[in-house]
C-alpha positions as CSV (number, residue, x, y, z in Angstrom):
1,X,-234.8,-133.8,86.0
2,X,-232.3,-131.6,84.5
3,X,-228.3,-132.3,85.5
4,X,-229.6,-135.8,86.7
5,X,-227.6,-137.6,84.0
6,X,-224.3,-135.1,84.9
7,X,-224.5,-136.1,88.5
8,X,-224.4,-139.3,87.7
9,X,-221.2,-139.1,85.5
10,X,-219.6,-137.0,88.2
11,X,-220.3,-139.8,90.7
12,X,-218.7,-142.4,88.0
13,X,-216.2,-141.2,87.6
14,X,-215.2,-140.0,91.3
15,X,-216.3,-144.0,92.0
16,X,-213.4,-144.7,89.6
17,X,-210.7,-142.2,90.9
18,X,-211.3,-144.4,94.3
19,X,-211.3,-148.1,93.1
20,X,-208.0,-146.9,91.2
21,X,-206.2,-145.4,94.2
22,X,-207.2,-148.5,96.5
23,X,-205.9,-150.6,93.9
24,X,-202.5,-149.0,93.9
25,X,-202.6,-149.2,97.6
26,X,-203.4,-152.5,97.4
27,X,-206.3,-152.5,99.7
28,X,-209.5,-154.7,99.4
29,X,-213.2,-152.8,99.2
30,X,-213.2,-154.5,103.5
31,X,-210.0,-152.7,104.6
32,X,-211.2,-149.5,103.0
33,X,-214.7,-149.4,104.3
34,X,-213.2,-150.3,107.9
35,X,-211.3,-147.1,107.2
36,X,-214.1,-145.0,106.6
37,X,-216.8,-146.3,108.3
38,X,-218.9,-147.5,105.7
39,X,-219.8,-150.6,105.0
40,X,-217.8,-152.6,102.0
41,X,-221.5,-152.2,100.2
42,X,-221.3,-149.1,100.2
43,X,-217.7,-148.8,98.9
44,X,-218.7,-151.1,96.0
45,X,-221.5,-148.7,95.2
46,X,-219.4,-145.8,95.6
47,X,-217.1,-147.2,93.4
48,X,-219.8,-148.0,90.4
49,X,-221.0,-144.7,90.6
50,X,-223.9,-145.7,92.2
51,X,-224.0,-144.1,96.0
52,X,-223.4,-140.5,96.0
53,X,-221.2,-139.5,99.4
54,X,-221.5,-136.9,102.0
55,X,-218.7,-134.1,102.5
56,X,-217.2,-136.1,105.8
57,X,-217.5,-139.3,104.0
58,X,-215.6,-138.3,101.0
59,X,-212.8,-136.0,103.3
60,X,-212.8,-139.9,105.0
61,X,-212.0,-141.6,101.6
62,X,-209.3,-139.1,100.4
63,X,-207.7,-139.5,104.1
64,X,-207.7,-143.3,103.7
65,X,-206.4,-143.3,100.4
66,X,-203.8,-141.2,101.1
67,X,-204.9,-137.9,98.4
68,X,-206.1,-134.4,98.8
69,X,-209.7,-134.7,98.6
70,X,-209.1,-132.6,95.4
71,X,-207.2,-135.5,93.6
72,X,-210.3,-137.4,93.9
73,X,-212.4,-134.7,91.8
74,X,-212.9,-136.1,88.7
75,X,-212.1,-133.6,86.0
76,X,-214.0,-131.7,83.3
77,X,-212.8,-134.1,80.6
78,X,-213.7,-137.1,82.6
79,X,-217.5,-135.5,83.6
80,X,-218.3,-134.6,79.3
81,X,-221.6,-132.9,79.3
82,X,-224.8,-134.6,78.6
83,X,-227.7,-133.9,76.4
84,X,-230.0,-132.6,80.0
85,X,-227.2,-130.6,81.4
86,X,-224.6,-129.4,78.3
87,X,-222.2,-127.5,80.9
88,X,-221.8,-127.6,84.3
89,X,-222.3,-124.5,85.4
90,X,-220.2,-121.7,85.7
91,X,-220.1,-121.2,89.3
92,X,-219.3,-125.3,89.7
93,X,-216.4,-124.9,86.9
94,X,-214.6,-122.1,89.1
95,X,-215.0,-123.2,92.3
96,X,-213.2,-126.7,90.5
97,X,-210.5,-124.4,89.6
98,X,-210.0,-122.9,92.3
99,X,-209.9,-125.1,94.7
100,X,-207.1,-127.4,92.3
101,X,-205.2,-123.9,92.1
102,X,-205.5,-124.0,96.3
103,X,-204.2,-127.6,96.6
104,X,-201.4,-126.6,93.9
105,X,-199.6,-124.3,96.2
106,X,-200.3,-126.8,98.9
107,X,-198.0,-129.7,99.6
108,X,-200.3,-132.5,99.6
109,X,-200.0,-134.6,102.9
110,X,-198.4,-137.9,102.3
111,X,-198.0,-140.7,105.1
């Protein structure tokens, strides 16, 4: 299946933008999945990569970790394109852009 093997990388590396920020907030996979209503299974597979998220889940994580849900969007250079899938499509790539040029005239909301 065509883009399978992008997906996945996008899902790696998002899984690794959230590990990394719960790190620096020094919470534990427990305390994170209590704030988002998952269970800490599911936060450990959502930090390998390996359990895609639903758009109120992943508003949920970026709340909890204390980022616009756009920090948590991995970047182009972080998703590189595979042999199935060599772009991401165009229409992917500027909605990207624009919603990082959104959240850049946007103070992001700090606790």
């Amino acid at each position: 299946m065509a883009g399978v093997g992008a997906a996945e990388q996008v899902y790696k590396a998002f899984g690794a933008q959230v590990r990394k920020r719960r790190e620096v907030l020094g919470l534990t996979q427990l305390q994170l999945s209590t704030h988002i209503g998952l269970t800490r299974g599911s936060v450990a597979n959502i930090e390998a990569g390996r359990q895609s998220v639903l758009l109120h889940q992943f508003l949920a994580i970026a709340a909890a970790l204390q980022q616009t849900p756009e920090q948590l969007l991995p970047t182009q250079t972080e998703t590189p394109p595979t042999r199935e899938q060599p772009e991401m499509p165009e229409s992917v790539l500027n909605a990207l852009k624009m919603i990082k040029k959104s959240a850049g005239t946007h103070a992001p909301s700090r606790r």
